[in-house]
N, C-alpha and C positions, 0 to 999 in steps of 0.2 A: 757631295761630289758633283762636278759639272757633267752634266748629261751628253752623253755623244750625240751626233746626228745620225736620224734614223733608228735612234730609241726607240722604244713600243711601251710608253708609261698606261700605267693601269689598262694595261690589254686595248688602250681606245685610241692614246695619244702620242700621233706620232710627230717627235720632234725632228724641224726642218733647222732651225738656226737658232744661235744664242743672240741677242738681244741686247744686253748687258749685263752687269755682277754688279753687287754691292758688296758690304761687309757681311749680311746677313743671309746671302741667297742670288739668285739671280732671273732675269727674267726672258723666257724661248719661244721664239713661234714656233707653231705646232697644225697639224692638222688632225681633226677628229677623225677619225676613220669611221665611226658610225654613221655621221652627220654628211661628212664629207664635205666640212668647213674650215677655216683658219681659223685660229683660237692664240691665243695666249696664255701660254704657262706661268705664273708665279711659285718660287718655290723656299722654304725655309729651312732650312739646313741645321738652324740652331734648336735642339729639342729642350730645354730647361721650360720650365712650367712657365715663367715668365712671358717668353718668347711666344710658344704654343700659345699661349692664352690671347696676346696681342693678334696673333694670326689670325684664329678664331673669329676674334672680336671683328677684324676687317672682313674675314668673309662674309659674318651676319651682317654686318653696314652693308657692305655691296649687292648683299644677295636680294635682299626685300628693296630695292632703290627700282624705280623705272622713272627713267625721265630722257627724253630725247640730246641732253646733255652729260648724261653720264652711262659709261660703259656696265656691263649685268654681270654679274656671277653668274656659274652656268654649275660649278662644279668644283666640290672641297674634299679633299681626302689627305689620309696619312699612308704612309709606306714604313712600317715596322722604325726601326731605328734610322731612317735614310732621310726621313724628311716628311714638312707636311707641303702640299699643293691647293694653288688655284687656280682655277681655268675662267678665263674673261674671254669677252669681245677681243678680239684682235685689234686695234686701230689703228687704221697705217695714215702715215703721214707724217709731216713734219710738228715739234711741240713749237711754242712762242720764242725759247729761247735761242733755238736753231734759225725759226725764222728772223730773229734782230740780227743774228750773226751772218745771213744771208745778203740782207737789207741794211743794218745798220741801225736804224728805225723803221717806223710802220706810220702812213698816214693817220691823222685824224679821224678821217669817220669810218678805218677798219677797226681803228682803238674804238671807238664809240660799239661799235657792232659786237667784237670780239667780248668787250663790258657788259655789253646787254647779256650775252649770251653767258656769262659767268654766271649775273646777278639772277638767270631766271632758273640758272642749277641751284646756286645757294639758296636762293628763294623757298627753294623745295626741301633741301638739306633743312634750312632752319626750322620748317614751320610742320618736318616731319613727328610722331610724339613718339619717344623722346625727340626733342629735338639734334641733327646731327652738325658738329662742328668740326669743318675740313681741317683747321690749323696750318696748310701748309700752301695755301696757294700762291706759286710764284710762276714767273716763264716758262721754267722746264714741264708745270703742270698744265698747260693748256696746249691740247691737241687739235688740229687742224687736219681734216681728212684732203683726201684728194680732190672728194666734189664740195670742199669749202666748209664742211659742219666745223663745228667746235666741240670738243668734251673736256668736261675736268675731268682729272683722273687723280691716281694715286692718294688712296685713304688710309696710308700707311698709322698716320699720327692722327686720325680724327678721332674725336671724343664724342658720347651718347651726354645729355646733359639733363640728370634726373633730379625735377625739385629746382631746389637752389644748394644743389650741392657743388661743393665750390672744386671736389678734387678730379682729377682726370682720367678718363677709361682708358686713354691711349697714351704711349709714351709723348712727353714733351720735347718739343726742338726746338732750332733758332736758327731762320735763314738771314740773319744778316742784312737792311736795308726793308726786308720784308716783313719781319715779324714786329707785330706791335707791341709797344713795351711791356706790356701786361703778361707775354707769353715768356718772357725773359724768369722772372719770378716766380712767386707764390702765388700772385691774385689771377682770380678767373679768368677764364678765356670765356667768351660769349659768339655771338652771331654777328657781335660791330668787331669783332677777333678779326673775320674773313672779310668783311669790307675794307677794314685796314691793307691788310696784304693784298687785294684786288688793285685799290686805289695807288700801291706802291708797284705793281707788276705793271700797269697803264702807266705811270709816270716813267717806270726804267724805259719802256716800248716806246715812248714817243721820243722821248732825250737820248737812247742811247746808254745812260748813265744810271747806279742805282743809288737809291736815294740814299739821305743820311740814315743811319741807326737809328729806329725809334725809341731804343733804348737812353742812347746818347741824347736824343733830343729831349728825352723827358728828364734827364737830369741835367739840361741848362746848358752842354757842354756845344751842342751844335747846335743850328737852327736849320730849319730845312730851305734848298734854294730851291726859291721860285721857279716852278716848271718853265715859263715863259724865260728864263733869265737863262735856259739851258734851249730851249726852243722857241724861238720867237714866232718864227709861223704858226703857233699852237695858238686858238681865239683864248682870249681872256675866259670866256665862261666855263669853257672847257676844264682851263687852269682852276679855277675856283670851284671845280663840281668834285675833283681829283683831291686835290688840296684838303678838302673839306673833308673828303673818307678820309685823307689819312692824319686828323687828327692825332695830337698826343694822348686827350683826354679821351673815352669810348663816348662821354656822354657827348663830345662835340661831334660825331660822326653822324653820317646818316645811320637811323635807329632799325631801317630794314633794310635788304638786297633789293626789295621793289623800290622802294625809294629811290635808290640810289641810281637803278635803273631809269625810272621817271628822265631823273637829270639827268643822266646824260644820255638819252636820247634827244634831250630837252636843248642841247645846247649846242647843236648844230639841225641848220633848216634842213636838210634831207634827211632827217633820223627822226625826225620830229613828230612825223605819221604815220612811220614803220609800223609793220603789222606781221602778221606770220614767223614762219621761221627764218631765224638769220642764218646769211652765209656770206661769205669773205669771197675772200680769193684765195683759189686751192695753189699750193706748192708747186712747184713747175715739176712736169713729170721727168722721171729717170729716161736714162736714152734707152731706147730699145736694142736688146744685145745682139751683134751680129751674128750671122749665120755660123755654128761650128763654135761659137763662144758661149763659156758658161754664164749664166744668168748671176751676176754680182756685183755688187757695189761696186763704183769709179770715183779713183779720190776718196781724199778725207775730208771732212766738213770747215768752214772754214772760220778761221781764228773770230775769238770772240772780239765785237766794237761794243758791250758794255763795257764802262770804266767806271771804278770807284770814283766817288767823288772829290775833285779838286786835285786827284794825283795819276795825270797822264803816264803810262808806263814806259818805260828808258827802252827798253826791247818788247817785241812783242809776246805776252805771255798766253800759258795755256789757256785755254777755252774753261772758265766759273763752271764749280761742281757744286753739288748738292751736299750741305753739312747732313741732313738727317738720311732716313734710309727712304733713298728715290726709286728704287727701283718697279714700283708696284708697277704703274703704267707708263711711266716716261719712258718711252723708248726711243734707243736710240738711231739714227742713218742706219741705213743697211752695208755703209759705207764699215761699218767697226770690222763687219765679218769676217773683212779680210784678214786685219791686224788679226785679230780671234785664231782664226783658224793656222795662222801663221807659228802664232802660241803655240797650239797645240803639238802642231808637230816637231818643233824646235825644242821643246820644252826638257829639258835634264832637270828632275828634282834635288831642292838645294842638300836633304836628305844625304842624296847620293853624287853629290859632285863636290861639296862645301870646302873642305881640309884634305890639304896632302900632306903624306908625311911627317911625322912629329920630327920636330930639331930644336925642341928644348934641350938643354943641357943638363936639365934630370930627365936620366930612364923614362920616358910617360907611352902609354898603352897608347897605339894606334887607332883609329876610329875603325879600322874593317873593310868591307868594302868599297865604303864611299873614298878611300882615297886614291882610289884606283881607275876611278870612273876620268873616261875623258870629257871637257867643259865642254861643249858645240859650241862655236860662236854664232852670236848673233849676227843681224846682219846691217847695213851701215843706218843711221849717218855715225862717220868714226869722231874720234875725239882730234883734239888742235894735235898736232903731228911737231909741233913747238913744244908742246911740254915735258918738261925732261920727268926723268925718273929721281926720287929724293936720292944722297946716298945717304946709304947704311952708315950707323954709328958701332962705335968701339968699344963703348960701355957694358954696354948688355951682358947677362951670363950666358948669352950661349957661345960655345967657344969655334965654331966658325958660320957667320953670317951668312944667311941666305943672301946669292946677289940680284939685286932688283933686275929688272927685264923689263926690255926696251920697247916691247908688244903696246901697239895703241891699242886700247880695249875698242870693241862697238858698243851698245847699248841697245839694248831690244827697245821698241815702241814703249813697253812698261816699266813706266821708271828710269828710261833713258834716255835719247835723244830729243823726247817731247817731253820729260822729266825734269821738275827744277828740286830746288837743295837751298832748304834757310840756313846762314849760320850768322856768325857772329864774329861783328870784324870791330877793330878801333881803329883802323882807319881812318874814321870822322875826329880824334880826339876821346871820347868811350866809347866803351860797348855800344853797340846800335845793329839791329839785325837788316842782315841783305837778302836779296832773293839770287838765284843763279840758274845757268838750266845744267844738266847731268856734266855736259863739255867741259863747264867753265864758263862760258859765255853768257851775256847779258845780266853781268854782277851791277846791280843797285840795292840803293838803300831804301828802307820802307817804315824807320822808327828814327828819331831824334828825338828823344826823350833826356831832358837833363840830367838826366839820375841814371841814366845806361837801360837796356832792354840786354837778357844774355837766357838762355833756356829754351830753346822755339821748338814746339812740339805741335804735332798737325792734328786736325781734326780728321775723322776718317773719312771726310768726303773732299779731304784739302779744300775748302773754304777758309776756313778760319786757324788763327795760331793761337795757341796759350802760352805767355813766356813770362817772366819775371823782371819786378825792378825793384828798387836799385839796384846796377851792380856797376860798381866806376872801373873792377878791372876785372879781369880772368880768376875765376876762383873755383875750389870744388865744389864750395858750399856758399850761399846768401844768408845768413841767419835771419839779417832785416828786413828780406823782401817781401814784395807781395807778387799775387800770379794777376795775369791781367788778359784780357781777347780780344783781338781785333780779328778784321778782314785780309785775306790771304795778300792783300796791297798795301796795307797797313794803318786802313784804314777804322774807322769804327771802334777805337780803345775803350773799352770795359773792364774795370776791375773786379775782380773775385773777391771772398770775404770780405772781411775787412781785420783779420787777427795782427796784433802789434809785434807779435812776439818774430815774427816771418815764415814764410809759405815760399817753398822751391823746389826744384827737381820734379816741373810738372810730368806727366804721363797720359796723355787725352787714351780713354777706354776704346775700344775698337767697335763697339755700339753707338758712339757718342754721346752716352749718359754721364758719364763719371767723368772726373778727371783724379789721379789719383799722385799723392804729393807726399813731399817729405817738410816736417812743421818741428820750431823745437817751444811750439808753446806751451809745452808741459817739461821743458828745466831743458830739453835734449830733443835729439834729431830720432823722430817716430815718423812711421809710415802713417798716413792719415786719406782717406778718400773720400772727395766732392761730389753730391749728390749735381746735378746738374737741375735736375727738374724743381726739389724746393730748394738751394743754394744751400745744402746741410752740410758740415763737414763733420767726420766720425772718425776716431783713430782706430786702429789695426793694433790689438791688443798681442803683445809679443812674450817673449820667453825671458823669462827673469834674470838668465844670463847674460842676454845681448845688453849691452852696453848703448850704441846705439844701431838705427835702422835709417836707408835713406835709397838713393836711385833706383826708384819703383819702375819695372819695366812688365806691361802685358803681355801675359799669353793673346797669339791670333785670336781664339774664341772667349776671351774677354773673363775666363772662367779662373785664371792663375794670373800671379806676379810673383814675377823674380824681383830680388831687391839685395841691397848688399848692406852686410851685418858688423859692428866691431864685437868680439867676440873674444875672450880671452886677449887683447891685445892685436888682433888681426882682424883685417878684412876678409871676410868671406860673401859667396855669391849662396842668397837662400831661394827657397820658391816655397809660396801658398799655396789655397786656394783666394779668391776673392774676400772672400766673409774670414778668410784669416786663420782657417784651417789647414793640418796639416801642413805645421813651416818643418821646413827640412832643408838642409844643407846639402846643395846640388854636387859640388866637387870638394874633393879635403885635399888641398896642395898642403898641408903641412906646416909648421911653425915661420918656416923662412920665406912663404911669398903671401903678398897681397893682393885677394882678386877684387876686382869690382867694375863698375858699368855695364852691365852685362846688359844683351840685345837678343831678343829672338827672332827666330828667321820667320817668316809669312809661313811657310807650311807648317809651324811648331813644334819640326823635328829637331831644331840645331839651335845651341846657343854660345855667343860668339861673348866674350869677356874678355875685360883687359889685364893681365897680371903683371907685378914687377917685382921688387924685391925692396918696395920701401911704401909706405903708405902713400898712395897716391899720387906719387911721379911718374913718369913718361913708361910706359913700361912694352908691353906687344901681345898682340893676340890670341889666344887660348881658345878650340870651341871643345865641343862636348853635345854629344847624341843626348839628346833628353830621353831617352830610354834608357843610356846606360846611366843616369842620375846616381851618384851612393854608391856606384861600385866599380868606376872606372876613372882613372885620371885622365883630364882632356889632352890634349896635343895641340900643338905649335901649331896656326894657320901658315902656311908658305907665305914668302914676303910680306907678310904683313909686322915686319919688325918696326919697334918703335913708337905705335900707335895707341891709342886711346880714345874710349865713347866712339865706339863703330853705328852705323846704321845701314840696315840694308834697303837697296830699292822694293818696291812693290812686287816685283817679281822675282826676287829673291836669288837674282844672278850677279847682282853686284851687293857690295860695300861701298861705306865711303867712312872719313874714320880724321882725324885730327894726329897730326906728325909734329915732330919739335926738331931743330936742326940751329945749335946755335942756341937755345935759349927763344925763336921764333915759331910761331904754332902755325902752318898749314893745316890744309884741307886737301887729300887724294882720295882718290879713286883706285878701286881694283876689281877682279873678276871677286867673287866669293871663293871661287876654289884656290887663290892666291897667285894672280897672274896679271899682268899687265899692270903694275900701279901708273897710276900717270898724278904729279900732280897737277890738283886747280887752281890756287890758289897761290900768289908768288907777290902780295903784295906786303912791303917793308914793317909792314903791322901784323901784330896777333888775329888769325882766324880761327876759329873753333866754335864747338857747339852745333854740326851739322844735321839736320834732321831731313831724311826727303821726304818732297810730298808725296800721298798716298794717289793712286789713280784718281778716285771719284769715277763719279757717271761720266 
């Protein structure tokens, strides 16, 4: 649960503000009340032995660390079933990544400075026994205080490295541009791991721009462009000291952090006989709030100037999130608060606002209270006030149609207005995925793939997308594809497996370890899931009646999948656990409808599924309480006739969902509780396959 302000955690720590949220937890200033200091809260919300154990693992890193570039553990405890915690240094100030987005780029010899001061944390890191391997150094991890220090922070994913043991203590990630090829796979990650990704966070900072996929480049497919060819003011040696960390191969790298250091202090004359502690230039300070004004954030931070490489964007998009779990120390403006607190108070649980009224044309049980609850709206920016409402079709068995409603919806901050939405348009000639923001506005394209891209499914920090090729047209199922990842720009294409038989219906896990998919390389369409860290794939061992199994969707806490079954002849919506325990059949519509695509809401109360009355045609929305699982029939969502493959925003007040009118597939929008649909999407081609991005940091 998100901690209120003015908690009293463990009798010591009194929480002042939230910070940010991840998937995993999130992180609060705080002040000690023993001490009577600021601190920083970290906290873990997911108790499975897994998790815990990771936790753990980062407290002992952080605890025994002292180095004037890295923040201390002070203090680690559990709270019964609630969660466990850690209490850090507080470090105020801006990280690197906020600084480029401030600036654009960063001079020369603060890049030279800001490197020293990396190379003499990791210095320490490397040569501590075990030795410690951060894995995840990018922009968002280096902090910048007020009076100019530098820290790396966040040891979310760092490894202990015993022997020559090749496997890893900490979960594995992949920042895209940053991570070197080696962390992609099976083979070890080492101490030239973090030089790599040093030398790629200094090349994003001086160009603006992040480099190629080290992945990409080690399979032949990119080459990396010349720092100098993106910044020319940058000295040559400079370019050749950067270049040289971020080798493809580890052996070409500099072999230590001191070294690496060496050069580039070595390659501009005023860094050359630096001595002491380094310091920058500190963030310009906040304005001092006026009299009778409460003390808080002004503004939002402003839109990111890193761009993928070689693909300028058509509009300007959100501000690059973190694929792994960032939260440890990157924190964010104090600027969020407001949005934060905004939240809080607006906030109607989708639990209790989701479905009104059942008007299916079979008898189906009411949901309870939640239908009765009224939405709050959000507050602006509104949607185009041009876009009409679909109409209603004729077909459908209910025997009088809800009529659509002419309400422009708003969209909250989360998931809305600063919200974008991948789908899938043939507008190009095929399938090819767009990006969009919640509105409708700023549709481009971000794949031209010969063989179609159709499936885009987001990673939980929206970085990166999982989607599938071939597909030449709109189909339920790909039997011949395969699943593939790039950058949230469309950048960086990496394929998954390599199985012949076909790989679709990805589902990226809500930890971002897994991705879990529908494969028919054993005769038929089984649920199968992608280890991320060694690239394993394992099937999900089923029930000898099911015929087949396929659109695997996550529970929020990563612990269940819904998935949809043929089963005697029919479609039905089932749910797991992960490891493939405990399948049950979530709702029994009966011999005459077929349910499937089923979506869970972010809170993990409500699930929203498409039903019709023929195998997998056009059909309309169905949810269902996941409490009353097995003993209640769901109900009709209001206005959401006609629809199919729902997805909800981040904050779980809207939908968005694929319409047919005429034999043409849009893209709308609606409240979750079934109010306002507008459509997005109104272009002469099939649109479908809508996925939003998730927040991120």
């Amino acid at each position: 649960m998100t901690l209120e302000r003015g908690t009293l955690l463990h009798k010591r720590y009194r929480i002042v503000e939230i910070l940010g949220q991840g998937g995993m937890g999130s992180v609060y200033r705080a002040v000690d009340e023993n001490l009577g200091v600021e601190v920083a809260v970290k906290d873990n919300l997911f108790t499975t032995e897994e998790y815990a154990r990771q936790f753990r693992l980062e407290a002992v890193i952080l605890a025994s660390l002292r180095h004037t570039n890295l923040p201390r553990v002070t203090d680690h405890f559990v709270i019964g079933e609630q969660g466990q915690y850690l209490i850090m240094d507080y470090i105020e100030g801006e990280d690197l990544r906020q600084r480029m987005e401030r600036q654009g780029t960063i001079t020369e010899e603060e890049a030279i400075l800001i490197g020293a001061a990396m190379c003499d944390a990791l210095q320490y890191l490397h040569t501590r026994k075990p030795p410690i391997v951060h894995r995840d150094l990018k922009p968002g991890n280096v902090k910048i205080t007020p009076e100019g220090h530098v820290y790396l922070v966040d040891f979310g994913l760092a490894k202990l490295v015993r022997g020559n043991q090749a496997t890893t203590t900490g979960a594995r990630a992949m920042t895209p541009g940053y991570s070197p090829p080696e962390q992609y796979g099976t083979a070890r990650t080492d101490p030239r791991s973090d030089i790599y990704s040093l030398g790629a966070t200094l090349y994003a900072a001086l160009t603006g721009v992040i480099p190629e996929d080290g992945l990409a480049r080690a399979m032949d497919n990119v080459e990396l462009t010349p720092l100098r060819k993106r910044n020319p003011k940058a000295s040559r040696r400079l370019a050749q000291v950067i270049e040289k960390a971020m080798s493809v191969r580890p052996d070409d790298r500099y072999q230590s952090a001191d070294d690496f250091r060496c050069e580039l202090l070595s390659s501009n004359i005023k860094t050359q006989k630096m001595d002491g502690e380094i310091i920058v230039e500190p963030p310009p300070q906040a304005p001092e709030p006026q009299e009778g004004e409460d003390e808080k954030p002004s503004g939002k931070p402003a839109r990111s100037h890193l761009l993928p490489p070689s693909q300028p964007p058509a509009a300007p998009p959100p501000a690059k999130h973190s694929a792994g779990f960032w939260v440890s120390f990157s924190f964010f403006l104090l600027t969020v608060l407001a949005a934060l607190v905004a939240l809080i108070v607006f906030w109607t649980p989708i639990s209790t606002a989701i479905l009104g009224p059942a008007d299916s044309p079979t008898p189906r049980a009411d949901l309870g209270p939640a239908a009765t609850h009224t939405f709050l709206p959000a507050p602006s920016p509104t949607l185009h006030p041009t876009d009409t409402p679909l109409p209603t079709q004729t077909q459908a068995p209910a025997e009088t149609p809800v009529p659509t409603e002419t309400l422009t919806p708003t969209v909250t901050p989360q998931g809305g207005g600063a919200g974008q939405v991948a789908f899938v348009s043939d507008r190009a000639g095929s399938p090819q995925i767009f990006l969009m923001y919640a509105d409708g506005s700023g549709q481009r394209q971000i794949t031209n793939l010969p063989d179609g891209a159709c499936q885009p499914d987001w990673s939980p920090g929206g970085e990166q997308i999982v989607f599938v090729s071939p597909c030449l047209e709109r189909k339920d199922a790909y039997p011949g594809a395969h699943m593939f990842v790039m950058n949230a720009d469309g950048s960086g294409i990496v394929p998954l497996l390599a199985s012949e038989a076909g790989d679709y219906d990805p589902a990226w896990s809500p930890d971002g370890t897994r991705i879990a998919f529908t494969s028919v390389r054993n005769g038929y369409p089984q649920i199968y899931i992608l280890n991320l860290g060694d690239n394993s794939a394992a099937r999900v061992e089923m029930d000898t009646e099911i015929q087949e199994a396929r659109q695997p969707a996550w529970s929020p806490t990563g612990t269940q999948i819904l998935y949809t079954v043929r089963r005697v002849d029919v479609l039905q919506i089932w749910v797991m656990s992960d490891a493939g325990a405990g399948q049950t059949q979530l709702v029994r519509s009966g011999s005459e409808y077929f349910d499937f695509l089923p979506a869970w809401s972010p809170d993990g109360q409500t699930i929203i599924f498409t039903q019709s009355r023929g195998p997998l045609t056009i059909g309309w929305l169905m949810g269902l309480r996941y409490e009353n699982r097995g003993t209640q029939d769901a109900a009709r969502v209001n206005n959401g006739l006609y629809a199919i493959d729902v997805d909800f925003s981040p904050d779980g007040q809207w939908i968005i969902f694929e319409t047919s009118d005429s034999g043409q597939y849009d893209i709308v929008i609606m409240q979750a509780v079934g109010k306002g649909r507008v459509l997005l999407t109104s272009d002469p081609a099939n649109d479908f396959d809508p996925a939003w991005r998730p927040i991120g940091p």
